[in-house]
C-alpha positions in Angstrom: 0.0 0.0 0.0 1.6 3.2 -1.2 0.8 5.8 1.8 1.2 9.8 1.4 1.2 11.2 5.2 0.4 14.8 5.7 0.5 16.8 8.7 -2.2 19.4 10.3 -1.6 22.6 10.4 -2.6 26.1 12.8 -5.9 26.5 12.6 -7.3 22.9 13.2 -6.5 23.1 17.4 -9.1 22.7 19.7 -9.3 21.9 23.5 -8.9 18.8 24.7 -7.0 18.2 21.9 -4.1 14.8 22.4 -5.4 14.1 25.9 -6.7 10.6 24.7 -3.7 9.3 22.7 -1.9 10.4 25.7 -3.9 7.8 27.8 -3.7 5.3 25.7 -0.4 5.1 24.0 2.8 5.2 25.7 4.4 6.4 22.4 2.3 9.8 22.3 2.7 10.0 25.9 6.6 9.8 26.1 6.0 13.0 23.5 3.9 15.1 25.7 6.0 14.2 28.7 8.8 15.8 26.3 7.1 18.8 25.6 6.4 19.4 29.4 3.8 20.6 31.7 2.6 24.1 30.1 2.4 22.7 27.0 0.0 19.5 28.2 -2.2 22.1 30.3 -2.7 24.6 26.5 -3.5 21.1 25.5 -6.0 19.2 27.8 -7.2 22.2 29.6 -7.1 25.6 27.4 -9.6 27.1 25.8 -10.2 27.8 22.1 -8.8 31.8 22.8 -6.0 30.7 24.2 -5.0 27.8 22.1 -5.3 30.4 18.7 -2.9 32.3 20.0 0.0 32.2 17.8 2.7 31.7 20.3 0.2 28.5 21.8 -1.0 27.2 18.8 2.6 26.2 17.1 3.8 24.3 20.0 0.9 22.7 20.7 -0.9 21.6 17.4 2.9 20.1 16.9 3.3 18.3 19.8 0.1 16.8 19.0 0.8 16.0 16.1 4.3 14.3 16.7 2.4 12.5 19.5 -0.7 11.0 16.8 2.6 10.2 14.6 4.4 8.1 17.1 1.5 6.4 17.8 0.7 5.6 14.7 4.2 3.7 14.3 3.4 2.1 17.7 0.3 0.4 16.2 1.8 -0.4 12.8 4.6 -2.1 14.6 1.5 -3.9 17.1 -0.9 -4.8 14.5 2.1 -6.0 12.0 1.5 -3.7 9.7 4.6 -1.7 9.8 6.1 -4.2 6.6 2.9 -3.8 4.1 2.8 0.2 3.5 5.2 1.9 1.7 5.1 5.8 2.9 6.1 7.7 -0.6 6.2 11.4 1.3 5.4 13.5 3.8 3.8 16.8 3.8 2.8 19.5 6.4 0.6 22.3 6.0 2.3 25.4 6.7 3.3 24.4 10.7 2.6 21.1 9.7 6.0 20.9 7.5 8.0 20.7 10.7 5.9 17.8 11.5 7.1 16.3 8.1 10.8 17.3 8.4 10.4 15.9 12.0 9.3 12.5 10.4 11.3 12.5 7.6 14.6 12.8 9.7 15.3 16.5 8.7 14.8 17.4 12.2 16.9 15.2 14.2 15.0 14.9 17.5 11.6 15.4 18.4 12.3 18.0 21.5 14.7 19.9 18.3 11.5 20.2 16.5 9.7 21.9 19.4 12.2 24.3 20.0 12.0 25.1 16.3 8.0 25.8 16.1 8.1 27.3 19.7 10.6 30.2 18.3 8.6 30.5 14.9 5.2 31.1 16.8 7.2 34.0 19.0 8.3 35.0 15.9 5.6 35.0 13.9 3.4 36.8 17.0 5.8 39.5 17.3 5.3 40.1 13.5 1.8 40.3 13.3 1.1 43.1 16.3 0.8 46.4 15.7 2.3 49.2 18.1 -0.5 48.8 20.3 0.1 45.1 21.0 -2.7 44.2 19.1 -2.8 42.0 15.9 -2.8 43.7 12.8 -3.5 40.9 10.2 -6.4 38.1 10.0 -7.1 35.7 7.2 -10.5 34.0 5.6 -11.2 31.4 3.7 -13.1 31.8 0.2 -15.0 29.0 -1.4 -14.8 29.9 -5.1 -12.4 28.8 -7.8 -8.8 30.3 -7.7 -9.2 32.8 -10.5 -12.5 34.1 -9.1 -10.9 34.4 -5.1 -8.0 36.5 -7.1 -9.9 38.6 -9.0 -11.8 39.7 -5.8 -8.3 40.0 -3.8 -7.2 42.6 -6.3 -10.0 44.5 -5.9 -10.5 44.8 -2.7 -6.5 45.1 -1.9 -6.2 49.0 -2.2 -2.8 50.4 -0.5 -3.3 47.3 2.1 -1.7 44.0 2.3 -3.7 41.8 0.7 -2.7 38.4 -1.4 -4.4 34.9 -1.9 -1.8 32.6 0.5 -3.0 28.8 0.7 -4.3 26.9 -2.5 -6.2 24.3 -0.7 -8.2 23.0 -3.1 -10.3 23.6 -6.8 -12.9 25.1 -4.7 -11.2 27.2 -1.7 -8.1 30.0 -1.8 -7.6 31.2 2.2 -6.5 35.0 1.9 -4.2 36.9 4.5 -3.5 40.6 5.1 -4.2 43.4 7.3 -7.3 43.8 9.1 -9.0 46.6 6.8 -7.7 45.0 3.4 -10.1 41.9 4.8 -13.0 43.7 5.4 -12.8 44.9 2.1 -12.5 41.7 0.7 -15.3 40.0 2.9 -17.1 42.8 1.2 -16.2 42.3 -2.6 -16.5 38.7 -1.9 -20.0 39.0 -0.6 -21.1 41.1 -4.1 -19.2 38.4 -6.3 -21.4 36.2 -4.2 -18.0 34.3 -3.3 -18.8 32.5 0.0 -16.2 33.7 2.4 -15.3 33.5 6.6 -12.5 34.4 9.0 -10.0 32.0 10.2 -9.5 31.4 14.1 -5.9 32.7 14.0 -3.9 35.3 14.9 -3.1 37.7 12.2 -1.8 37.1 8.3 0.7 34.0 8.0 2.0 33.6 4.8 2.0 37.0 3.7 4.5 40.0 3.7 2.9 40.2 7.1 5.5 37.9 7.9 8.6 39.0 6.7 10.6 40.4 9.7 9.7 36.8 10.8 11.1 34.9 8.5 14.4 36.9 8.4 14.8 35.9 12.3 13.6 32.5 11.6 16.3 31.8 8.6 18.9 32.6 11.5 17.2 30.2 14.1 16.8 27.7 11.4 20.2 27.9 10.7 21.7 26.9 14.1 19.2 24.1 14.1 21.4 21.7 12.8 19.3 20.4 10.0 20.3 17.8 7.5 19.0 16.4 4.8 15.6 14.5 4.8 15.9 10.5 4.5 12.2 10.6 2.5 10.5 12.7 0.1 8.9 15.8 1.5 6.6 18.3 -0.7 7.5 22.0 0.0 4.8 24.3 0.8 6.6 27.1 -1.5 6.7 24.3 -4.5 4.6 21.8 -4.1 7.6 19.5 -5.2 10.1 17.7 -3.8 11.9 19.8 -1.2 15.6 18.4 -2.2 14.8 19.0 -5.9 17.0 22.2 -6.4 19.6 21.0 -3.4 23.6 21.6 -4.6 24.5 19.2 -2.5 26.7 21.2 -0.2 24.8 22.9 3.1 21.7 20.8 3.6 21.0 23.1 6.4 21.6 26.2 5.1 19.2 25.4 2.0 16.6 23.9 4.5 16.6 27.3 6.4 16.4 29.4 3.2 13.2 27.1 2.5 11.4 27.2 5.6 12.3 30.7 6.6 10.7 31.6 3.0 7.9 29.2 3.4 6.5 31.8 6.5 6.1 34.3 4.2 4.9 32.8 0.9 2.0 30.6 -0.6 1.2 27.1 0.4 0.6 25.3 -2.6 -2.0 22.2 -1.1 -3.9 21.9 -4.0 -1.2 21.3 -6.1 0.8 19.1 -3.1 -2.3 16.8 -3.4 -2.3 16.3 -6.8 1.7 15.6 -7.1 1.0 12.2 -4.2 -1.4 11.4 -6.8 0.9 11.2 -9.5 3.5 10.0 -7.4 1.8 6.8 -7.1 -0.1 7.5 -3.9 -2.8 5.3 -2.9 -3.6 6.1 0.7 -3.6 9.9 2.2 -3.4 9.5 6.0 -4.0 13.1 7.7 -1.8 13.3 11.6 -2.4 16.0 13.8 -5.1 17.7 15.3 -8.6 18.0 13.1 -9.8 16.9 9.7 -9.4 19.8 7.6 -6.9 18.1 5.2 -8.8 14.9 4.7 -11.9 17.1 3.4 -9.2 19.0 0.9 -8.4 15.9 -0.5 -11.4 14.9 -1.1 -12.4 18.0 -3.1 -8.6 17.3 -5.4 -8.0 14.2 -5.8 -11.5 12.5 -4.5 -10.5 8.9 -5.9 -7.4 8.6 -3.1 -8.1 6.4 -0.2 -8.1 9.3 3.2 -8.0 8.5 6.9 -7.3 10.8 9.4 -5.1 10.3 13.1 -5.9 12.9 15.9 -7.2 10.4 18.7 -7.5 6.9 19.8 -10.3 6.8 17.8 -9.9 7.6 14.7 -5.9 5.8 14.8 -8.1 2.7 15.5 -10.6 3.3 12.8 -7.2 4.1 10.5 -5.8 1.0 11.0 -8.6 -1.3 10.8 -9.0 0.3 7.7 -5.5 -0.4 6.5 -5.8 -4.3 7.9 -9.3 -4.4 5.4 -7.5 -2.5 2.5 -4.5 -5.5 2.7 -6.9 -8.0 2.9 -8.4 -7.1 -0.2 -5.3 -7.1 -2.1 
């Protein structure tokens, strides 16, 4: 079984979130035991304000997510599955791609990651408040086709920032910018009777919002020791193969020029979903908090196989599904 895996990203928290895998498997709870005590309170006890605060939400949808993962190669390895899929690459949405460098080996150690995503949502915070401590970006999603979302984005931009930021799927184009530029849009969108709605984050990711943050970040990334991924990862910024363009010198240098980029420029999901297809991807198995990713896929590439992993139920209901998809082969 040829397996895509791709990671949640900020946005999908919620409370509780993780508090059940961490009861049930000792893999997810050796990562929450990792992360420490704050971050297992923002978990099992915050609230939705807190948790979509940008500084919150990065450590903990990744920790999460990290956790699901881990116990998702527990239960492969239990069930004796662990021989018959074939994982053909990883991808993260946004956050979610230090999940896949995580897993793909890019990031050495789990606690490495957390340090990582912990310093990007400080970062990333800072960059999004105005001088009055309050944030000056928000983003919506808009369910229309790409062209039409675009069209509506110049119109509504004015002197503003304003851009179209995550491709997600044929039907849906998330917008970031400042907070005026997006009640004009909410506007336009409304007269191009585009369906549209704000986000539950903290001001505009991926847009030039974000660029003091992702000059910091380059320098963080940098002493982060990364190295070169042992598995195919699809870059936000490309949709393609992460390595593709690699010289072969500074694996870690080119990884930070990437990610530190990647904070400050489109993610490509539509396009991501469509290159596991031709890839030979058979199976699209969503970790991490939510099901957000599973419901793109299904609007791309609606013939792929999709399960999603963000508690003990649904990893049960994944691999029960895997042990019937082997059996039919």
């Amino acid at each position: 079984m040829k397996i895509g895996i791709t990671f949640a990203g900020q946005g999908a928290q919620y409370p509780g979130m993780g508090k059940d895998l961490y009861d049930n498997y000792e893999a997810a709870k050796n990562v929450f035991d990792m992360a420490g005590d704050q971050i297992k309170q923002w978990c099992f006890d915050g609230d939705a304000e807190t948790l979509k605060q940008t500084h919150v939400t990065q450590p903990t949808v990744y920790t999460v997510t990290m956790a699901a993962y881990e116990a998702f190669l527990e239960a492969l390895e239990k069930e004796g599955l662990k021989d018959d899929i074939e994982i053909i690459g990883y991808a993260g949405f946004s956050l979610g791609e230090y999940a896949a460098l995580t897993a793909a080996g890019a990031i050495g150690e789990i606690k490495t990651g957390m340090e990582i995503v912990t310093k990007r949502g400080q970062m990333m915070n800072e960059a999004g408040l105005g001088p009055d401590g309050q944030p000056m970006g928000k983003m919506a999603a808009a369910m229309a086709k790409r062209p039409q979302v675009l069209e509506a984005v110049e119109e509504a931009r004015g002197d503003g920032i304003l851009e179209g930021v995550n491709f997600n799927s044929p039907s849906q184009t998330v917008v970031a910018g400042d907070k005026d530029a997006i009640a004009r849009f909410m506007d336009v969108a409304k007269e191009k009777k585009i369906r549209a709605k704000e986000l539950p984050v903290g001001t505009a990711f991926h847009s030039p919002m974000m660029i003091p943050a992702a000059d910091k970040l380059k320098t963080a990334l940098k002493e982060a020791g990364l190295k070169a991924p042992n598995a195919k990862i699809y870059a936000n910024v490309t949709a393609e193969d992460m390595m593709k363009d690699f010289d072969g010198k500074d694996a870690g240098e080119y990884l930070a020029d990437i990610m530190s980029r990647q904070a400050k420029s489109p993610v490509y999901w539509e396009e991501t979903v469509h290159h596991f297809k031709r890839d030979g991807a058979e199976i699209l198995i969503e970790i991490g908090p939510g099901k957000t990713l599973s419901g793109l896929a299904k609007k791309t590439e609606a013939d792929l196989k999709r399960f999603n992993i963000e508690n003990a139920e649904s990893l049960k209901e994944t691999i029960e599904g895997l042990k019937a998809l082997k059996a039919e082969q």
